[in-house]
C-alpha positions in Angstrom: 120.6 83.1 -2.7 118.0 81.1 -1.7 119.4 77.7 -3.5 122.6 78.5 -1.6 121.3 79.2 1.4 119.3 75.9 1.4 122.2 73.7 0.2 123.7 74.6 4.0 121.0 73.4 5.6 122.6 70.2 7.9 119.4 68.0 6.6 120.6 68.4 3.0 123.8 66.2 4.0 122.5 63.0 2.9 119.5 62.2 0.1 117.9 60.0 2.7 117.5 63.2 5.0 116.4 65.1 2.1 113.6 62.2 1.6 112.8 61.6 5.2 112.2 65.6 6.0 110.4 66.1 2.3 108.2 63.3 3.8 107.5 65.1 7.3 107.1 68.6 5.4 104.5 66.7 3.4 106.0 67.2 0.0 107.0 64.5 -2.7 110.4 63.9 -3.1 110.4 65.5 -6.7 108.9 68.7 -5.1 111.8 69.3 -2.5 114.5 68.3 -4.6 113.2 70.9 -7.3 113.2 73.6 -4.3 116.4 72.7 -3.0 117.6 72.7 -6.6 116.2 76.1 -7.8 113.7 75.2 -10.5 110.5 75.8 -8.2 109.8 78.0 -5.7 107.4 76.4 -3.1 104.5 78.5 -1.3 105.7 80.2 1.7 104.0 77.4 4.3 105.8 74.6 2.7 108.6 75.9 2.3 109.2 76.7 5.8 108.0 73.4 7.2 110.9 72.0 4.4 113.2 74.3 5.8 112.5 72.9 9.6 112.5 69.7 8.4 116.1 69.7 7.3 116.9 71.8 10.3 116.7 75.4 9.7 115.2 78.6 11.0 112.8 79.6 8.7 112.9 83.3 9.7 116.2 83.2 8.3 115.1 82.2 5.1 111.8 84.2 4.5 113.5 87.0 3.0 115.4 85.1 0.9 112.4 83.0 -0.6 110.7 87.0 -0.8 113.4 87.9 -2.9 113.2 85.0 -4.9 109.6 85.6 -5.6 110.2 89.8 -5.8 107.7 90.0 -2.7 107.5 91.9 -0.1 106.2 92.1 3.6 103.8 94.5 5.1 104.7 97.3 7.1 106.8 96.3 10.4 104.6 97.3 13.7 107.8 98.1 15.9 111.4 98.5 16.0 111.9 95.1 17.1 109.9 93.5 14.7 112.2 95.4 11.9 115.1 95.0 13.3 114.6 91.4 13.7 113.5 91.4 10.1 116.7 92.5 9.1 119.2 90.2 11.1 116.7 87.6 9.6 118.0 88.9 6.5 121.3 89.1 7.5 121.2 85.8 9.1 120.1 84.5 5.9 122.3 86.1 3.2 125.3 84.6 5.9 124.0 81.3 5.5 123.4 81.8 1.3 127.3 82.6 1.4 128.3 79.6 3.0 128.4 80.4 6.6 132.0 82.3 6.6 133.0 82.8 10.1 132.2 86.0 11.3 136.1 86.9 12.1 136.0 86.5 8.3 133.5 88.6 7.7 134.9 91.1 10.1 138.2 91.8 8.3 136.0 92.4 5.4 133.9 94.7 6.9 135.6 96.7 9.5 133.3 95.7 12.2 134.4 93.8 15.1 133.0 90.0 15.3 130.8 90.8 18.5 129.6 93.6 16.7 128.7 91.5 13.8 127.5 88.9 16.3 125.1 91.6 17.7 124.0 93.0 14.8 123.0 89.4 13.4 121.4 88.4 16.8 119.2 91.8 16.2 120.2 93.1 19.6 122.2 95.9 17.7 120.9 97.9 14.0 123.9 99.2 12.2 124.2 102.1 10.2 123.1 102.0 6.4 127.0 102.0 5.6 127.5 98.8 8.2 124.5 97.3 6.3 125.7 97.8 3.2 129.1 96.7 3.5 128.2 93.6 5.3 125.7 92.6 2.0 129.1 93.1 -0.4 131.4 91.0 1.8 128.6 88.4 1.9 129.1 88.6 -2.1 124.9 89.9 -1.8 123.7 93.5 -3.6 123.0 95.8 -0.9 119.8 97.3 -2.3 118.1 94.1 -1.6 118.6 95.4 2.1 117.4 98.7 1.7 113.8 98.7 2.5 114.1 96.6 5.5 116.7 98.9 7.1 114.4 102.0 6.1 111.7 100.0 7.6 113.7 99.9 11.0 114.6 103.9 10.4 110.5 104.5 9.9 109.4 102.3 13.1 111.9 104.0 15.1 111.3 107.7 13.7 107.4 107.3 14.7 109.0 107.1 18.3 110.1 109.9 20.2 113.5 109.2 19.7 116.2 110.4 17.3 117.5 107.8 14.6 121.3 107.9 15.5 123.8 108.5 13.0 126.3 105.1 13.9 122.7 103.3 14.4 122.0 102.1 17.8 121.7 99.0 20.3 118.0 97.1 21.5 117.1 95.9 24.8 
């Protein structure tokens, strides 16, 4: 996912933006063109400054390189924080699928494209079942999702609120 998500970068157009942003991230060419290609995976400070470089949000990529790696974050403070975490994720796997356009995504899914929208804008945290469904139609295993969307269930159980069953809206 990672790979794929990369290759849709908009600095990975041309070789001599892959050179000229491997040069500002402060990596040879040899070691970006073996991340963009799959064979290494770069520690998590160079990778993001690659991933700015050729013009993308690294937050969206983080749990994409984690997976890569089989790492993990620590516990999220607050249900932003998670939340954000997993549109992140969301945000990424989109990307790692090509970018289909969300009224795409939507007759895959059953949810509206605002909803969708919301939900990958973190202003909105789905039900597992939304989650879930949205990882399959972005051709993704679900279970990859599952402890970031438990992680938004924990942070927001430690509230005084009650998780809601359809999931529920930030802000």
């Amino acid at each position: 996912m990672l790979v794929g998500a990369l290759r849709q970068l908009p600095g990975t157009a041309s070789a001599a933006q892959v050179a000229t942003a491997a040069v500002r991230a402060g990596l040879s060419l040899d070691e970006a063109d073996r991340a963009l290609k799959g064979k290494d995976v770069l520690p998590w400070d160079r990778m993001r400054s690659l991933v700015e470089q050729l013009g993308g949000h690294s937050e969206d990529l983080h749990f994409l390189w984690q997976v890569s790696l089989q790492a993990s974050s620590p516990p999220p403070t607050s249900v932003e924080e998670a939340a954000g975490r997993l549109a992140a994720a969301l945000r990424g796997m989109l990307l790692a699928a090509g970018q289909p356009p969300l009224d795409e995504v939507a007759s895959l899914t059953g949810v509206s494209a605002d909803r969708l929208e919301a939900i990958l804008l973190g202003r909105c945290v789905p039900a597992w079942n939304t989650v879930a469904a949205l990882a399959s139609a972005l051709r993704t295993d679900p279970s990859l999702l599952r402890n970031l969307w438990d992680g938004v269930r924990c942070t927001f159980s430690a509230s005084p609120h009650h998780f809601p069953r359809g999931g529920f809206l930030l802000g």
